[in-house]
N, C-alpha and C positions, 0 to 999 in steps of 0.2 A: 599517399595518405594526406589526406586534408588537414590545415591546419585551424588551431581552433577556430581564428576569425573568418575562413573560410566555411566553419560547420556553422555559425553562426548567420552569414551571410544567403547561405543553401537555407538555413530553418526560416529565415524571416521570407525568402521568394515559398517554400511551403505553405506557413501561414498564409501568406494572404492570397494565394492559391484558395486553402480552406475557410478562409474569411467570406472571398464572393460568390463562394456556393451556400454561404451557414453553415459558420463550424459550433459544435458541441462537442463540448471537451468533460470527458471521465475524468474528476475530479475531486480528490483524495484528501488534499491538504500536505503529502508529501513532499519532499524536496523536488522529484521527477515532475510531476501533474502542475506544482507551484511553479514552476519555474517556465513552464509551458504555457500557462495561464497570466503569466507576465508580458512574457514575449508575444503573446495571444492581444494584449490588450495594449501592447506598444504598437503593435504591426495596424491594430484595431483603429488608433488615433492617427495614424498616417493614412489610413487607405479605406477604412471605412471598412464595411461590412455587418452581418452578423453576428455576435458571440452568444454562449450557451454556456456557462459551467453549469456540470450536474454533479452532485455528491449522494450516492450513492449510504440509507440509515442502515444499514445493516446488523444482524444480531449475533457476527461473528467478526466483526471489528470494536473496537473499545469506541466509548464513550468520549475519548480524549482527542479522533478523529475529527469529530464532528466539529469540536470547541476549536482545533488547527487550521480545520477548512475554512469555517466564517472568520478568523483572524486573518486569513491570507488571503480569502477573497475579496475582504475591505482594504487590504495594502495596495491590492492591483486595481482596486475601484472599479471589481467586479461585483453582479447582481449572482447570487449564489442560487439554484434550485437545487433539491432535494427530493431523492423519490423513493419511499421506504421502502421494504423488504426484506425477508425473511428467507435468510438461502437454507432454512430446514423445512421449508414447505415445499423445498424441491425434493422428492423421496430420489431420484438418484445417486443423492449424494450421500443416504442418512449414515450409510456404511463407510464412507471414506475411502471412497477408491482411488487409485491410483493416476485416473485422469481426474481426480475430484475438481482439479484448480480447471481444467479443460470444460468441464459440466456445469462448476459454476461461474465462468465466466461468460459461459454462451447465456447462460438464465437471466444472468447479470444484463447484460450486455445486446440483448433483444428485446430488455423495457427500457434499456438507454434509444435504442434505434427509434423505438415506438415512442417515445418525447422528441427525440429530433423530428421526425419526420410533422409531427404536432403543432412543431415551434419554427416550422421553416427553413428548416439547417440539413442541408443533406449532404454533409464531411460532418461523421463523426471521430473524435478524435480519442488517444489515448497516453500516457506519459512512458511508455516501454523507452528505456534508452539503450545501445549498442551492449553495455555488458549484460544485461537481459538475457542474450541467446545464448549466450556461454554455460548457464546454467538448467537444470531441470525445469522448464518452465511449459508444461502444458495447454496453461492456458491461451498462450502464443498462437497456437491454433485457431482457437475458437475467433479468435479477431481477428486474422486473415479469412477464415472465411466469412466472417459476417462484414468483411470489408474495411474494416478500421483502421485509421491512417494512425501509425505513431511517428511522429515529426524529427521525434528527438533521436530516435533508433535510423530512420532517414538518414539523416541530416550526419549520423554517425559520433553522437555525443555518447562517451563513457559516462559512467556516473560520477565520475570527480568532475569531471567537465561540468556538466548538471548542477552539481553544486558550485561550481564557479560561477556557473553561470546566474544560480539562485542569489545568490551572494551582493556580486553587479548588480542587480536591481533592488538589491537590501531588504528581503525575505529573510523571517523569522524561522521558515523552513530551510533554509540554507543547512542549517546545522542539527536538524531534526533527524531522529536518529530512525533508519528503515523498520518497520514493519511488515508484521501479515498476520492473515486471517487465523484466529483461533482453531483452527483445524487440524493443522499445520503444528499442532500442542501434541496429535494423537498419533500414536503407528497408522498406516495405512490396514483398512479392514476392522477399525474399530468404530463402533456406535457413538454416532456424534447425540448425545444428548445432552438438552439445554442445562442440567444440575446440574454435571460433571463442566458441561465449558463455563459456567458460571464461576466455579468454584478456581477454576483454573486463572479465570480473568480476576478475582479478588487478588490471588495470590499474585500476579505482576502487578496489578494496581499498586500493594501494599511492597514489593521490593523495587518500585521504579522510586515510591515515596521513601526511599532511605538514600533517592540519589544515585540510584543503578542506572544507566542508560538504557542500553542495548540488552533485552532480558527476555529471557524465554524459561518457562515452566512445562517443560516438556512429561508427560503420562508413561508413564509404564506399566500398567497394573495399576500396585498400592505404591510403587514409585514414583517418587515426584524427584525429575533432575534437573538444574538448576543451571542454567547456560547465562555467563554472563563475561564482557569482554576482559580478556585477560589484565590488564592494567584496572580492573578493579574488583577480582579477588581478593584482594584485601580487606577492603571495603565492605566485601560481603562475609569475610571471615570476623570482621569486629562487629557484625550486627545477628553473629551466626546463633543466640541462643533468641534472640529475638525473632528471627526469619523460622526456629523450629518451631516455636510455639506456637507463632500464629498460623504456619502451614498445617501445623496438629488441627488446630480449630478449623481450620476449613476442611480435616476428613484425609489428608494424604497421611498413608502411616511412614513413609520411609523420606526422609530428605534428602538428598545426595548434590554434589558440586561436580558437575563434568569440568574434569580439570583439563579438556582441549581447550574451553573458553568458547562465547561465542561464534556458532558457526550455520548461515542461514542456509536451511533445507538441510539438517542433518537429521529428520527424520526422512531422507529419499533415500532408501535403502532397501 
């Protein structure tokens, strides 16, 4: 097993491997993409090349993405592009199927190709790190086959690594807490429509604003359950007549606390 200075050393000969072909890095704002998008722009001042960050406007990520991405993109004294999109005009997915992350990463991720190839970059890249494959992760697929190099998953960085690594180059994302796609709110087989993920997105907007980290508003029905990491149930039990009210007003008749605590992809089932 390689040691971290050793995974660090493998990702910088990577880079700049992807640097002198034009690399375009999928780029999130994440601690993962952040952190790659550092070492992207350090491997960049040494050895020259091309860079491409693309941030991806999407209408099932928060609004709070976008505001992460240009903060981190100015820390690395990167140029940030952005290419909008709407993954509910891909009728594939409207149902939520079970390869959903697989369908829309391929949609995703073939108008990324089609700006690389635009912009002179022909390595596009991606932030997947080593713990990635351990879990349900479908869309893994779609970017093997459309070729997409992830560096960090190479190179064999875990995600604490990752953040180690964000950390050393004193990214704001270091400590930024994981996400995903609002979809990922619904059972599998359910009608993704724009009210309902609207309504879903208010409701973590307004429990992240009470100081929640890590929060998911997960759908049942007229169930709304309420996943957040165990060390701050409390937290969410002193603001508990306040979090019912307002999830009243957004339409959910039932509140409920999964007392597992945060647990990502616990609607894979």
């Amino acid at each position: 097993m390689r040691s971290y200075e050793e995974k660090k050393e493998l990702l910088s000969r990577i880079l700049k491997e992807a640097l002198s072909r034009g690399a375009c890095l999928a780029f999130s704002g994440g601690a993962d993409s952040s952190a790659l998008l550092a070492a992207l722009s350090g491997e960049r001042e040494r050895s020259g090349g091309i860079l491409r960050a693309v941030r991806f406007d999407t209408f099932l990520h928060g609004a709070g993405d976008g505001e992460a991405a240009a903060r981190t993109a100015k820390e690395c004294k990167a140029e940030l592009f952005v290419i909008p999109v709407n993954e509910l005009d891909n009728p594939a997915i409207l149902n939520n199927p079970k390869d959903r992350c697989y369908l829309c990463k391929k949609y995703l991720f073939e108008k990324l190709l089609d700006f690389a190839k635009a912009h002179g970059c022909r390595a596009v890249l991606d932030g997947t790190n080593a713990d990635d494959g351990k879990a349900y992760r479908p869309g893994l697929r779609a970017l093997s086959e459309l070729g997409v190099i992830s560096p960090l998953r190479e190179a064999g960085f875990t995600k604490e690594e990752v953040r180690r690594l964000a950390a050393e180059y004193g990214l704001s994302a270091a400590k930024r807490p994981s996400d995903s796609c609002l979809a990922t709110r619904l059972p599998y087989g359910s009608r993704l429509e724009r009210e309902t993920l609207e309504r879903i997105r208010s409701g973590e907007e307004y429990l992240k604003s009470l100081g929640l980290r890590s929060v998911r508003l997960r759908l049942h029905g007229r169930v709304a359950r309420i996943e957040v990491e165990e060390g701050q149930i409390p937290l969410l039990a002193e603001n508990r007549r306040g979090i019912v009210k307002r999830l009243k007003e957004l339409g959910f008749s039932y509140i409920t606390l999964d007392l597992e605590g945060f647990r990502s992809g616990s609607m894979d089932i």
